[in-house]
C-alpha positions in Angstrom: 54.4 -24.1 -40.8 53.9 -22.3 -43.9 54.3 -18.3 -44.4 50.9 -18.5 -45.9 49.8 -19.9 -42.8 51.6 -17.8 -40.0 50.4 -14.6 -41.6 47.3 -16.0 -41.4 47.2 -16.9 -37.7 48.6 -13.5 -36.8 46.4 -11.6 -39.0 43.9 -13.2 -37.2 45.5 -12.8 -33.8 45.5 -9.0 -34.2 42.3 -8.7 -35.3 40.9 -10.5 -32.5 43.0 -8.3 -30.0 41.7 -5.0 -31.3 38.0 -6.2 -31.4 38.9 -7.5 -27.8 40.3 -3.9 -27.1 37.3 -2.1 -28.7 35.0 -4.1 -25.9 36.7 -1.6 -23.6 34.8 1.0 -24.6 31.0 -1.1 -23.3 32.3 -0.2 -19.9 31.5 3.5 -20.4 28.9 3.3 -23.5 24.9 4.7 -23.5 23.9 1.3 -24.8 25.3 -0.6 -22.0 22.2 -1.0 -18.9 24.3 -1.0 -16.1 25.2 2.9 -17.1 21.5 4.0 -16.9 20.9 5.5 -14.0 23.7 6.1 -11.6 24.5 5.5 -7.5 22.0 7.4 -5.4 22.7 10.8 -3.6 21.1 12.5 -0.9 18.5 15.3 -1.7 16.3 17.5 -0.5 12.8 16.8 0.8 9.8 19.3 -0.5 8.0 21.2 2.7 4.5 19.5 1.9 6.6 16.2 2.4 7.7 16.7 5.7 5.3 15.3 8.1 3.7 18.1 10.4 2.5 16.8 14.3 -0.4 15.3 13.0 -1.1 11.4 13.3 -1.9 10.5 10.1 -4.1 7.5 11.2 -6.4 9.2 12.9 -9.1 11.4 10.8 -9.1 14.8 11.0 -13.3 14.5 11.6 -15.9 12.1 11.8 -16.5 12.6 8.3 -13.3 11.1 7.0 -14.0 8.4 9.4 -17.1 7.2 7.5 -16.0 8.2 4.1 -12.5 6.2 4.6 -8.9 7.9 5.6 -6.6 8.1 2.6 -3.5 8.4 4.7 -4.8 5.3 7.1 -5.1 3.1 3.9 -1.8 3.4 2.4 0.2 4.2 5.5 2.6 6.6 7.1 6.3 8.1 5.3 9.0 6.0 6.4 11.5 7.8 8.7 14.9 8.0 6.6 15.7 6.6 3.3 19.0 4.7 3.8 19.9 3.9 -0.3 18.4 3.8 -3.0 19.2 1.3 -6.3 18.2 1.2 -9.9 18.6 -3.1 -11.3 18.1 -3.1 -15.0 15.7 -6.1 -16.3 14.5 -6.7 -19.7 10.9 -5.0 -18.7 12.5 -2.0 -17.3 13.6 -2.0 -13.7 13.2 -2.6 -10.2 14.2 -0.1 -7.6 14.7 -1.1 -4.8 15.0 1.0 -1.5 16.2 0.4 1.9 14.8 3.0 4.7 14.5 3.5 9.0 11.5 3.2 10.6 10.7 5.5 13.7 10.2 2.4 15.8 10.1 -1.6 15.4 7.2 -3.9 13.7 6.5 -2.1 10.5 5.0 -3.6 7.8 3.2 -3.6 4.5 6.7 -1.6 3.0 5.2 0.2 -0.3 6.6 2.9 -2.9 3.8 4.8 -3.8 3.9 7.1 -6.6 3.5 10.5 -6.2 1.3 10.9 -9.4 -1.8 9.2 -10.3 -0.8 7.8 -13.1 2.7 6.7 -12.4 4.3 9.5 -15.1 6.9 11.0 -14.7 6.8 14.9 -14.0 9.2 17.0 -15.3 11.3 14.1 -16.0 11.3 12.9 -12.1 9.9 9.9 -11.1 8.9 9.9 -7.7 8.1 8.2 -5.0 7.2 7.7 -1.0 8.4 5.1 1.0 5.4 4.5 3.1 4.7 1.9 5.7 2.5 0.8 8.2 2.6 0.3 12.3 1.0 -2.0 14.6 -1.7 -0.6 16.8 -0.1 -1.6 20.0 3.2 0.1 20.9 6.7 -1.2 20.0 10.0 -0.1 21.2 12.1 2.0 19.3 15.1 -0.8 18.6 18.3 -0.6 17.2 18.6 0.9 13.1 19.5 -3.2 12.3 15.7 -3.8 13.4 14.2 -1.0 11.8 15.5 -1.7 8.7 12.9 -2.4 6.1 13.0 -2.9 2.2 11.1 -2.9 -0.7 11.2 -2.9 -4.1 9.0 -2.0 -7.0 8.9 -2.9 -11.1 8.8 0.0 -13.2 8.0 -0.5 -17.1 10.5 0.7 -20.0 7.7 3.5 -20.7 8.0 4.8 -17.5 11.8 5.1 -17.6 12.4 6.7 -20.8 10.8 9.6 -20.0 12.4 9.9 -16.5 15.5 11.6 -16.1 15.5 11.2 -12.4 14.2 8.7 -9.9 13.6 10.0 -6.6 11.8 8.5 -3.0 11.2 10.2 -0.4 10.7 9.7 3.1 9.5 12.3 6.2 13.1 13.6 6.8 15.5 12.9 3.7 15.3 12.2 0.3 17.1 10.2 -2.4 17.5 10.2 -6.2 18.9 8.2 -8.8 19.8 10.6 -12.1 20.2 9.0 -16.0 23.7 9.1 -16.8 
């Protein structure tokens, strides 16, 4: 082989090497999705969240009966919020929440947002993890059979104004903060 040549290759060789080296540095960079939001963390739950001794599914008069119960429509506040995770998609991203149940059978697992128009206040985006029961009673069951999921697509417009993401259920609370 030529000098020409050799000093070629490894000019070459080293050039590739740093660019590989510099890819290093993705890991830990803004522009990378993965570093958006971070692991969830406990966190507190507000006092109008907690649930008081009230069954939600029953009306509080015979007036919300005929005009239609809110609370019986969209459901009650799942127990406990086991985790909480943020997955980056080219729309935005889906969080998607694992929580406990009081007792076995529930259904219809929805995040509901806690303002109207799904904005986020004060740079929190937040949520309850609601669900619904079945009529007839159900045992209580082991925490593997009163696991439930769901998950929910939030739009880029959303997210860029939200510094947090935060569902909450009856007795905990968890939140996801922008890196």
């Amino acid at each position: 082989m030529t000098r020409p040549a050799a000093r070629m290759i490894t000019l070459g060789l080293l050039v590739a090497t740093m660019g590989l080296g510099a890819c290093s540095g993705w890991r830990d960079s803004g522009a990378n999705p993965s570093n958006w939001f971070g692991r969830s963390r406990a966190a507190e739950v507000s006092p109008e969240a907690v649930a008081t001794d009230v069954n939600p599914l029953l009306p509080e008069s015979a007036a919300d009966f005929i005009a239609g119960n809110q609370k019986a429509v969209e459901g009650v506040t799942i127990d406990q919020i086991v985790s909480l995770e943020i997955e980056r998609t080219i729309e935005g991203a889906i969080i998607r929440v694992a929580g406990l149940a009081t007792r076995e059978g529930a259904y219809d697992a929805r995040l509901i947002p806690d303002t109207i128009d799904e904005e986020p206040e004060d740079g929190v985006l937040a949520y309850r993890f609601v669900v619904k029961y079945p009529v007839e009673g159900t045992p209580r069951g082991t925490e593997a059979t009163r696991t439930i999921s769901v998950a929910r697509s939030v739009t880029s417009q959303h997210l860029d104004a939200a510094r947090v993401i935060r569902v909450t259920g009856t007795q905990n609370a968890r939140e996801s903060r922008r890196r």
